[in-house]
C-alpha angles and dihedrals in degrees: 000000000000128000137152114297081249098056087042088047087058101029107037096083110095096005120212104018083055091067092079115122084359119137108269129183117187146161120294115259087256087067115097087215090055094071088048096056089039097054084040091057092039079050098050088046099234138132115212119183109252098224089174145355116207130188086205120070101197087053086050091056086046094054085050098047088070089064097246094130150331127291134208107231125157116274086228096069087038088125092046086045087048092059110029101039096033078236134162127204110243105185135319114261096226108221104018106110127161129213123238120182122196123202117207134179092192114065088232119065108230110179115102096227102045082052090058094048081049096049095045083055128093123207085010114150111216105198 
């Protein structure tokens, strides 16, 4: 979970309990990833605020760069969040994974940011 340095300021003590009535954007319903963050929230027995659902990711991470609320992203791109998004990391949501699959031609993946998925990942065949 990523938000502004202000929003994880106010919100970090106690994650993730202090994520009740918190901004939250998330995924629409028709996201895979959506019914993994919902069943870790009913799990952790709190109630965010949904301030927004997106189809798009990348319109999602606009929406939190602004600060109006926090945004799920993978723990592996955290530096390029960082950067891109002004972003903060607020807490790790234990349990929630996504899956990425990458399609090659060559037997060898090239391609700098696919090596780095493949490196964060454990278990994780790369050919």
């Amino acid at each position: 979970m990523f938000g502004s340095a202000t929003l994880v300021e106010r919100y970090a003590p106690g994650f993730p309990a202090s994520l009740n009535g918190a901004p939250l954007f998330l995924p629409t319903r028709q996201n895979a990833l959506r019914a993994r963050i919902d069943r870790w929230i009913e799990g952790a027995g709190i109630r965010p605020r949904i301030v927004g659902e997106f189809q798009d990711s990348a319109l999602l991470g606009t929406f939190g760069r602004a600060g109006l609320g926090f945004f799920p992203a993978p723990l592996a791109l955290a530096e390029q969040v960082a950067e891109q998004l002004d972003a903060q990391p607020l807490g790790e949501m234990a349990g929630v994974s996504e899956q990425i699959y990458a399609i090659s031609n060559e037997r060898r993946i090239r391609h700098p940011a696919i090596e780095v998925l493949l490196s964060s990942s454990p278990g994780t065949p790369n050919t």
